[in-house]
N, CA, C and O atoms as CSV, one atom per row, in Angstrom:
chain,resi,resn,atom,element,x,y,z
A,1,UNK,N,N,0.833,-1.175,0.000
A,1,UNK,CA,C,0.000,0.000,0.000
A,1,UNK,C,C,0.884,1.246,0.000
A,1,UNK,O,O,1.886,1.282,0.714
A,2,UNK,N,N,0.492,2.395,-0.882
A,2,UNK,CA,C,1.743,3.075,-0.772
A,2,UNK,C,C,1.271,4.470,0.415
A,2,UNK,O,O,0.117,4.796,0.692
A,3,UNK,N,N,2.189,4.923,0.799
A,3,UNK,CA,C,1.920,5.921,1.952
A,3,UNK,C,C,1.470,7.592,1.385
A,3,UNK,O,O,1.011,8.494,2.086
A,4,UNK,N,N,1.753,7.627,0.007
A,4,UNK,CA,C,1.100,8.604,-0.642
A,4,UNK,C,C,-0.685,8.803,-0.344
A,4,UNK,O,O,-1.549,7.939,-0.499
A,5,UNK,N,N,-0.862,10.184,0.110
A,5,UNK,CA,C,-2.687,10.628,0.240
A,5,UNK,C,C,-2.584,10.612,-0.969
A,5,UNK,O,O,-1.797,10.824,-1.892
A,6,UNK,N,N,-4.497,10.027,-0.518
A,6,UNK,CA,C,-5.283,10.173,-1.989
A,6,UNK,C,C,-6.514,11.005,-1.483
A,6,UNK,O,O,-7.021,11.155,-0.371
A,7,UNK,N,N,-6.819,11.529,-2.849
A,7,UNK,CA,C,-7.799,12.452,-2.201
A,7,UNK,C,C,-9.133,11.930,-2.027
A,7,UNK,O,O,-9.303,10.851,-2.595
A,8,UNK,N,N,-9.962,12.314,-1.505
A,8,UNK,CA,C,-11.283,11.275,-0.488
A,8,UNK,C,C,-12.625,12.141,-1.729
A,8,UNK,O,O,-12.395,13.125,-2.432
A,9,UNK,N,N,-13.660,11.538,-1.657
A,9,UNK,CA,C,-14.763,11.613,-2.912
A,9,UNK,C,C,-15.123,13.023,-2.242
A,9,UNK,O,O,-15.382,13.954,-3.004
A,10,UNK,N,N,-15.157,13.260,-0.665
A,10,UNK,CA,C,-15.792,15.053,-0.757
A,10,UNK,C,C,-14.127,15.664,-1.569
A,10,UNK,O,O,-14.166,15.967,-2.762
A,11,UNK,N,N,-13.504,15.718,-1.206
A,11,UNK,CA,C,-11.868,16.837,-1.350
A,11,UNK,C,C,-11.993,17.255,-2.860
A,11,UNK,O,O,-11.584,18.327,-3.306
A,12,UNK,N,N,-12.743,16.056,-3.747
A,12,UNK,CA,C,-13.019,16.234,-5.080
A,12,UNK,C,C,-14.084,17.012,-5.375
A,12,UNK,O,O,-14.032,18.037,-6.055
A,13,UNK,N,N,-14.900,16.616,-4.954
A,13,UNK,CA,C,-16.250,17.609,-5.164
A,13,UNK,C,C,-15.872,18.852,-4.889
A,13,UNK,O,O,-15.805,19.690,-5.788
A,14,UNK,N,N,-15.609,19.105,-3.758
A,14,UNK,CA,C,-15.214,20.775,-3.281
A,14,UNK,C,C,-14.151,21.119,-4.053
A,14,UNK,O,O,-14.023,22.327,-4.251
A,15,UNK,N,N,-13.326,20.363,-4.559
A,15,UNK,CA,C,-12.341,21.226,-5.590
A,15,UNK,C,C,-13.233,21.349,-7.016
A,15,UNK,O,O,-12.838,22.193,-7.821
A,16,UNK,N,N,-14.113,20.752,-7.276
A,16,UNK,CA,C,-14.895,21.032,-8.289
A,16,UNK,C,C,-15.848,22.048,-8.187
A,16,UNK,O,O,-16.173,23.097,-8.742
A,17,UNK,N,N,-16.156,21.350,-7.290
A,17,UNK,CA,C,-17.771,22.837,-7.102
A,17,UNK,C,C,-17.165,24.428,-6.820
A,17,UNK,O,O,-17.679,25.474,-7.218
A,18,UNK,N,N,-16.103,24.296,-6.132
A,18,UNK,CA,C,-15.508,25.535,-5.601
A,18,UNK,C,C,-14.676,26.401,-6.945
A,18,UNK,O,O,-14.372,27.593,-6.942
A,19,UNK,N,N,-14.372,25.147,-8.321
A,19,UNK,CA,C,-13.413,26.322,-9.281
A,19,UNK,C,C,-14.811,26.909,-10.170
A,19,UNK,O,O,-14.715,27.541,-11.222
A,20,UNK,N,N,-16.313,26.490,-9.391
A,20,UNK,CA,C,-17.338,26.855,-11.228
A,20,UNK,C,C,-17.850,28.385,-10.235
A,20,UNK,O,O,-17.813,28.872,-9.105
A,21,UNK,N,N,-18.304,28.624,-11.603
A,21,UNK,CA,C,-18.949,30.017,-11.544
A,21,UNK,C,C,-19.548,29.962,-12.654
A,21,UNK,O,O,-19.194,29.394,-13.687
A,22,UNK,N,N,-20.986,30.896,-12.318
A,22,UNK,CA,C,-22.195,31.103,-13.499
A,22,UNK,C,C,-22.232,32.694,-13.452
A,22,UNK,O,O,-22.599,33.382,-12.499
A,23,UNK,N,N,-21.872,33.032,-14.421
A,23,UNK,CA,C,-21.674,34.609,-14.713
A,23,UNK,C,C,-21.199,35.418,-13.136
A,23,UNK,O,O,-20.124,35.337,-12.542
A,24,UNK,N,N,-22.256,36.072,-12.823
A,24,UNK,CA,C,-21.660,36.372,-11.313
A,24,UNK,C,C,-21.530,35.973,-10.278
A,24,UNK,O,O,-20.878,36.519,-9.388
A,25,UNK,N,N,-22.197,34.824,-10.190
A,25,UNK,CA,C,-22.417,33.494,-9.394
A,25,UNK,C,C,-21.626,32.782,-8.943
A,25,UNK,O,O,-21.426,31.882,-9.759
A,26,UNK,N,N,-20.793,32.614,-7.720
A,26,UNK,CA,C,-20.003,31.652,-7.500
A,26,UNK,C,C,-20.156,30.960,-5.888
A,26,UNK,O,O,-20.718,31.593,-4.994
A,27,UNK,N,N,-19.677,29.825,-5.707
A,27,UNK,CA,C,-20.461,28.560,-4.987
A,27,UNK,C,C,-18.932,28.827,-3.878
A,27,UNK,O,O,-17.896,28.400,-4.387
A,28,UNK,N,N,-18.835,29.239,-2.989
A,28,UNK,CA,C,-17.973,28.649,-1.912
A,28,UNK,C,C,-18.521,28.515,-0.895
A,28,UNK,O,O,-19.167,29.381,-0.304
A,29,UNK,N,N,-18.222,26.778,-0.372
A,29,UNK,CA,C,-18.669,26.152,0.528
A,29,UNK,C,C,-17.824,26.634,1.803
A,29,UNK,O,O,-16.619,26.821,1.630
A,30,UNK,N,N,-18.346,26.834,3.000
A,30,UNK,CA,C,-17.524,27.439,4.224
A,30,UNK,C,C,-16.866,26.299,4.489
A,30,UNK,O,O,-17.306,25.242,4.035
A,31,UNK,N,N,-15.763,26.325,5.228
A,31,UNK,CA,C,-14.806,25.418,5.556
A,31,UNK,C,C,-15.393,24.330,6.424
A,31,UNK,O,O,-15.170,23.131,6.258
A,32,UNK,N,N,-16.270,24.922,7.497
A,32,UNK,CA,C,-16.726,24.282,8.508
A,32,UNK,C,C,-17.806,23.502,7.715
A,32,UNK,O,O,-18.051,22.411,8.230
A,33,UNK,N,N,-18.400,23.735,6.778
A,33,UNK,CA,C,-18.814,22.092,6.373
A,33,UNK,C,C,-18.324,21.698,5.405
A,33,UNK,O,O,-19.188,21.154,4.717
A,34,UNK,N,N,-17.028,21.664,4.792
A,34,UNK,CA,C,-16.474,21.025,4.493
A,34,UNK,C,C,-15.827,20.199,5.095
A,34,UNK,O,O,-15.916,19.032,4.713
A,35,UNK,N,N,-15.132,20.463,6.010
A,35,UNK,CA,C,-14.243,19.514,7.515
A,35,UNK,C,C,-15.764,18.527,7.804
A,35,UNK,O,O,-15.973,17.352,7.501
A,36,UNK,N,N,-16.535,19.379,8.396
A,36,UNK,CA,C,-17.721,18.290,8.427
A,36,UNK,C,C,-18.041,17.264,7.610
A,36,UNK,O,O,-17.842,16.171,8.141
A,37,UNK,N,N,-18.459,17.223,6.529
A,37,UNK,CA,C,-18.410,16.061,5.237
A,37,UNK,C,C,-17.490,15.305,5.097
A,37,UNK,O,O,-17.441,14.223,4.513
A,38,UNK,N,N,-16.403,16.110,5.873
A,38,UNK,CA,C,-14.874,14.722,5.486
A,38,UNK,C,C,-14.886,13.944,6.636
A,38,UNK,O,O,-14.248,12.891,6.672
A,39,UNK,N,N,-15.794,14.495,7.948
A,39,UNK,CA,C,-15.708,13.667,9.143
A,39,UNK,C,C,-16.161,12.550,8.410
A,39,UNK,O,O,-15.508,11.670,7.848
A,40,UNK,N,N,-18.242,12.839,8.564
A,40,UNK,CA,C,-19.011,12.359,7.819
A,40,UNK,C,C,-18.483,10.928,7.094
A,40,UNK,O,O,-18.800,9.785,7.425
A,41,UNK,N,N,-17.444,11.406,5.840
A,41,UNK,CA,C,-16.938,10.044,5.191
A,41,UNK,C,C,-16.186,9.563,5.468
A,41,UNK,O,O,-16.039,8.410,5.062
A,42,UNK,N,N,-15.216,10.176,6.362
A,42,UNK,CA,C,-14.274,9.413,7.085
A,42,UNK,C,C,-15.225,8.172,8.375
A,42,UNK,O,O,-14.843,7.042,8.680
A,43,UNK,N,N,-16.135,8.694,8.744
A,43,UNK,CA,C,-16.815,7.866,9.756
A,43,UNK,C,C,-17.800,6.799,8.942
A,43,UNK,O,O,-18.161,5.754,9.483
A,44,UNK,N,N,-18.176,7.141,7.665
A,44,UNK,CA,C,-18.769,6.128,6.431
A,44,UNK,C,C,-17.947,5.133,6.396
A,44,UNK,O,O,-18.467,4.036,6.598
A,45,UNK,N,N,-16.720,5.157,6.188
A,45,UNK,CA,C,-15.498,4.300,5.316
A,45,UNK,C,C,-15.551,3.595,6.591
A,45,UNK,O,O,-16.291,2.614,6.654
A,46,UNK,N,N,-14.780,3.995,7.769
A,46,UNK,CA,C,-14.614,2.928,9.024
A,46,UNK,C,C,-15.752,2.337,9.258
A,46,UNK,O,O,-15.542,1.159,9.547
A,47,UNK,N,N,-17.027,2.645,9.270
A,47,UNK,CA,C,-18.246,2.122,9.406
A,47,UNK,C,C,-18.151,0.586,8.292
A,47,UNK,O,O,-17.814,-0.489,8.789
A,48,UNK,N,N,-18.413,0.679,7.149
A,48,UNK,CA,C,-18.442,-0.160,6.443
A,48,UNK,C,C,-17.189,-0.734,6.086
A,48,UNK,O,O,-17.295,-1.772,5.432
A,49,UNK,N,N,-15.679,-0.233,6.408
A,49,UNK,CA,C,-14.579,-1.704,6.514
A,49,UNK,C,C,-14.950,-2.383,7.705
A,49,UNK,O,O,-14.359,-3.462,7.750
A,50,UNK,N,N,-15.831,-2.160,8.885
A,50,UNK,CA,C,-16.228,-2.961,9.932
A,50,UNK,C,C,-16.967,-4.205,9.601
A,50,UNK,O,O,-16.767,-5.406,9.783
A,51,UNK,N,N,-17.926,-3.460,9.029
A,51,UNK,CA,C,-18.926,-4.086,8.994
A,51,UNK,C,C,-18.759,-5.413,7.434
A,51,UNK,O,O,-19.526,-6.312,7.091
A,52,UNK,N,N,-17.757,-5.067,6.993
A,52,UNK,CA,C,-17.178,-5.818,6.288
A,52,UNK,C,C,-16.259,-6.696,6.623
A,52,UNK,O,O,-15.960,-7.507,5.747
A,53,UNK,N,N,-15.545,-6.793,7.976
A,53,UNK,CA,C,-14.340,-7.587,8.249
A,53,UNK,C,C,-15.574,-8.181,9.040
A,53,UNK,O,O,-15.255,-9.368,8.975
A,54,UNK,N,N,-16.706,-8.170,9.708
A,54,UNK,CA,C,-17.091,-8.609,10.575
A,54,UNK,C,C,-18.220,-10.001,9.282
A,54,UNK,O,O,-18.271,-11.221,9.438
A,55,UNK,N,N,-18.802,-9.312,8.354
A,55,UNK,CA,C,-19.494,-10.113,7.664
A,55,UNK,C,C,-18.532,-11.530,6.995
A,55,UNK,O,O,-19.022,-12.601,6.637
A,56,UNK,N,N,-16.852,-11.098,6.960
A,56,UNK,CA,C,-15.996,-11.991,6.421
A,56,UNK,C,C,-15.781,-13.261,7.630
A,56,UNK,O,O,-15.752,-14.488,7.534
A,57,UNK,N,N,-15.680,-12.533,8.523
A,57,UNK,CA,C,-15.464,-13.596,9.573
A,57,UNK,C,C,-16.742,-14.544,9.475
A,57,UNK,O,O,-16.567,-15.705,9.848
A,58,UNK,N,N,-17.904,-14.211,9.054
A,58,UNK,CA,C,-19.323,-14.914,9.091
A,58,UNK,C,C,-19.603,-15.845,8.299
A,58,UNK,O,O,-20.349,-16.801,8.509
A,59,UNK,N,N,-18.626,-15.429,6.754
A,59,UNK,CA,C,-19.223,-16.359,5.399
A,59,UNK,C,C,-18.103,-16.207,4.660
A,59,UNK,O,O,-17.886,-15.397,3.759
A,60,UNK,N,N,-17.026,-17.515,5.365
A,60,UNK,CA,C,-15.759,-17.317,4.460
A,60,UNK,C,C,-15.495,-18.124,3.301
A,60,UNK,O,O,-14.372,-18.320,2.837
A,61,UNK,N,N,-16.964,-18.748,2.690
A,61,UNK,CA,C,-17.157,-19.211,1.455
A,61,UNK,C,C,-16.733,-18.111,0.244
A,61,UNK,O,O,-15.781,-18.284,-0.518
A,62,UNK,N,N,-17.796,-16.737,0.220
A,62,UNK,CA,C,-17.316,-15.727,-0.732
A,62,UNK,C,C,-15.941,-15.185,-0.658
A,62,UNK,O,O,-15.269,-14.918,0.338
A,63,UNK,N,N,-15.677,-15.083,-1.842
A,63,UNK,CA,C,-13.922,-14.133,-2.075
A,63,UNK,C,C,-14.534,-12.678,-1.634
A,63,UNK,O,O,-15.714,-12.329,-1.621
A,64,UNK,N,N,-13.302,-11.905,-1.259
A,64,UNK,CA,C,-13.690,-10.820,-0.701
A,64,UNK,C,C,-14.226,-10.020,-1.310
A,64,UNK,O,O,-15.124,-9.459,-0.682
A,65,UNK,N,N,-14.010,-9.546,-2.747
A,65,UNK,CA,C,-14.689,-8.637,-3.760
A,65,UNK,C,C,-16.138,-8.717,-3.404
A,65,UNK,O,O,-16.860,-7.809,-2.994
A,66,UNK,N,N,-16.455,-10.069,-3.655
A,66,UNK,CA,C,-17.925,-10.569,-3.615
A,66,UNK,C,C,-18.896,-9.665,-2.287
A,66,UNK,O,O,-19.974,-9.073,-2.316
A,67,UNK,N,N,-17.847,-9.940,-1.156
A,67,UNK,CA,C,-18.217,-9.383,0.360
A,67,UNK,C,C,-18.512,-8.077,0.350
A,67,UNK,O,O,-19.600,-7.629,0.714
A,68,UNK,N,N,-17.492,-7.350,-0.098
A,68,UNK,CA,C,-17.208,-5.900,-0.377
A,68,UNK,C,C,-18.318,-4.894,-1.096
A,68,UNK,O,O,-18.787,-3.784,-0.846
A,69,UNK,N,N,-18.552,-6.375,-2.616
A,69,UNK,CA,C,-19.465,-5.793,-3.246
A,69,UNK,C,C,-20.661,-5.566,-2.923
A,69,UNK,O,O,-21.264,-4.533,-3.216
A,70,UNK,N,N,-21.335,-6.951,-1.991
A,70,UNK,CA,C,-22.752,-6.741,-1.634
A,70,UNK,C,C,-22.888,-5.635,-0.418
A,70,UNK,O,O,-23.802,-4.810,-0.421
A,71,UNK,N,N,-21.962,-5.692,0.549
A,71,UNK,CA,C,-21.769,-4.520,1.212
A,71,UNK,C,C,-21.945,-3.522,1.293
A,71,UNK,O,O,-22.386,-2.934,2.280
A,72,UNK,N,N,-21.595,-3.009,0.111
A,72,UNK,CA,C,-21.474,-1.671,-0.646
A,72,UNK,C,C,-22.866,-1.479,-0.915
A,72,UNK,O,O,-23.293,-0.422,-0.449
A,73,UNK,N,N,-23.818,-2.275,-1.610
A,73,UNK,CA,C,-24.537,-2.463,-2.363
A,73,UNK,C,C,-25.718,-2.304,-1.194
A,73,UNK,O,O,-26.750,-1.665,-1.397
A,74,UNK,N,N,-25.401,-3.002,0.094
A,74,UNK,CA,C,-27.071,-2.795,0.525
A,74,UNK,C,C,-26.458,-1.709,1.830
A,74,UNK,O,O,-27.140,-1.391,2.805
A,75,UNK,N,N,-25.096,-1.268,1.593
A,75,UNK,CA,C,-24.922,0.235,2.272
A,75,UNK,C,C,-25.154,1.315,1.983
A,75,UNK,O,O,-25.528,2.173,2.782
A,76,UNK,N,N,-24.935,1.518,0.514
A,76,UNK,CA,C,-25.025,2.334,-0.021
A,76,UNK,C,C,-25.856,2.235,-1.795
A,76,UNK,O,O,-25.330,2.874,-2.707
A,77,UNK,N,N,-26.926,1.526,-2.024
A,77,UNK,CA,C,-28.026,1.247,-2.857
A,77,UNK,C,C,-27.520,0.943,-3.850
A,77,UNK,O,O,-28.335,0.766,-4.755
A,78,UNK,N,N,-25.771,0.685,-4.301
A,78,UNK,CA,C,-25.396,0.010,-5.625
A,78,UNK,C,C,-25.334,1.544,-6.599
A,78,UNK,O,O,-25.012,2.685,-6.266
A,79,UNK,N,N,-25.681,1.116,-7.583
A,79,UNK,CA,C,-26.088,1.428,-8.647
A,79,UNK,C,C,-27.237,2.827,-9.294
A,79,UNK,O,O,-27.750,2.994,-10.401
A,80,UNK,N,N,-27.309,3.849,-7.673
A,80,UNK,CA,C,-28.273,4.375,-7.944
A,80,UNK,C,C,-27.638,5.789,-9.228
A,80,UNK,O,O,-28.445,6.568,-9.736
């Protein structure tokens, strides 16, 4: 695993939403909910690698992708 940050799905959005502008219009999100949203997914991610090491210990028939995937899927609705 390499020790290089990567940037997390809010850090992207807010660097996106934060470079647009509509004629005079421009979108900056205050810091304080931005830090907030990164708690937010930072407390998402540990939530569901839990709940994923805990479902592995349960049904060590599936390969892990498999685990990961349905996981994902009835954590966060798949495909919406």
């Amino acid at each position: 695993m390499s020790n290089e940050k990567q940037q997390t799905a809010v850090e992207w959005l807010i660097s996106k939403v934060n470079k647009q502008s509509w004629g005079d219009f421009r979108i900056d999100i205050p810091n304080e909910i931005i830090e907030q949203a990164k708690e937010m997914e930072k407390l998402q991610m540990i939530l569901f690698a839990c709940d994923v090491h805990m479902d592995i210990k349960k049904d060590r028939v599936k390969s892990l992708m498999e685990l990961v995937e349905e996981m994902y899927n009835k954590t966060y609705g798949g495909n919406k």
